[in-house]
N, C-alpha and C positions, 0 to 999 in steps of 0.2 A: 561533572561534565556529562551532558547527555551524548551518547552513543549518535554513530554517522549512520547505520544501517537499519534495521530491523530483519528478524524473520517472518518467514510468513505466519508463524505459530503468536507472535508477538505483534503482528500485524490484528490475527483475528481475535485478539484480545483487546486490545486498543480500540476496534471498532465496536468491538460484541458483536461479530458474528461467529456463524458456523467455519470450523477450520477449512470444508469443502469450499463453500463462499468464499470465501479468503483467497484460493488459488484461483478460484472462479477469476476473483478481481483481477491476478496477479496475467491472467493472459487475455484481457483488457487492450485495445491497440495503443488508447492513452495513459495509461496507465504503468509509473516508472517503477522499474525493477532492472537487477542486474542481474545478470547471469553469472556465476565463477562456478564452474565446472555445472555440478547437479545442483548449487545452490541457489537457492533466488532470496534474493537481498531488496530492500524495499531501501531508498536513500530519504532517510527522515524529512529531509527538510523541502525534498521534491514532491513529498507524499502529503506535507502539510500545504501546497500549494495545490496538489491537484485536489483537495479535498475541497477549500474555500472557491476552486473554482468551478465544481460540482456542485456544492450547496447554493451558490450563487444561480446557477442555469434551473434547477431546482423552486426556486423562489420566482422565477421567472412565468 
């Protein structure tokens, strides 16, 4: 069962970027992330949605 979250450490592995980039992303205005306390949580399944619709605008 894949995981509902991610971090952003797991974030900038999944994309290959730098971990700085990664938080870059994470304060994005579209860009979904949750907040719980000091942690920022990326919700997988929001994050495989904004991607397809970033490479889409992209190709455009």
């Amino acid at each position: 069962m894949e995981k509902e979250t991610m971090s952003v450490q797991e974030l900038s592995t999944r994309m290959g970027i730098s971990l700085p980039k990664a938080y870059a992303l994470t304060k994005e205005p579209d860009f979904p992330v949750v907040h719980i306390g000091t942690r920022i949580l990326i919700p997988v399944d929001a994050f495989k949605e904004w991607l397809v619709i970033h490479s889409q605008k992209e190709q455009l």
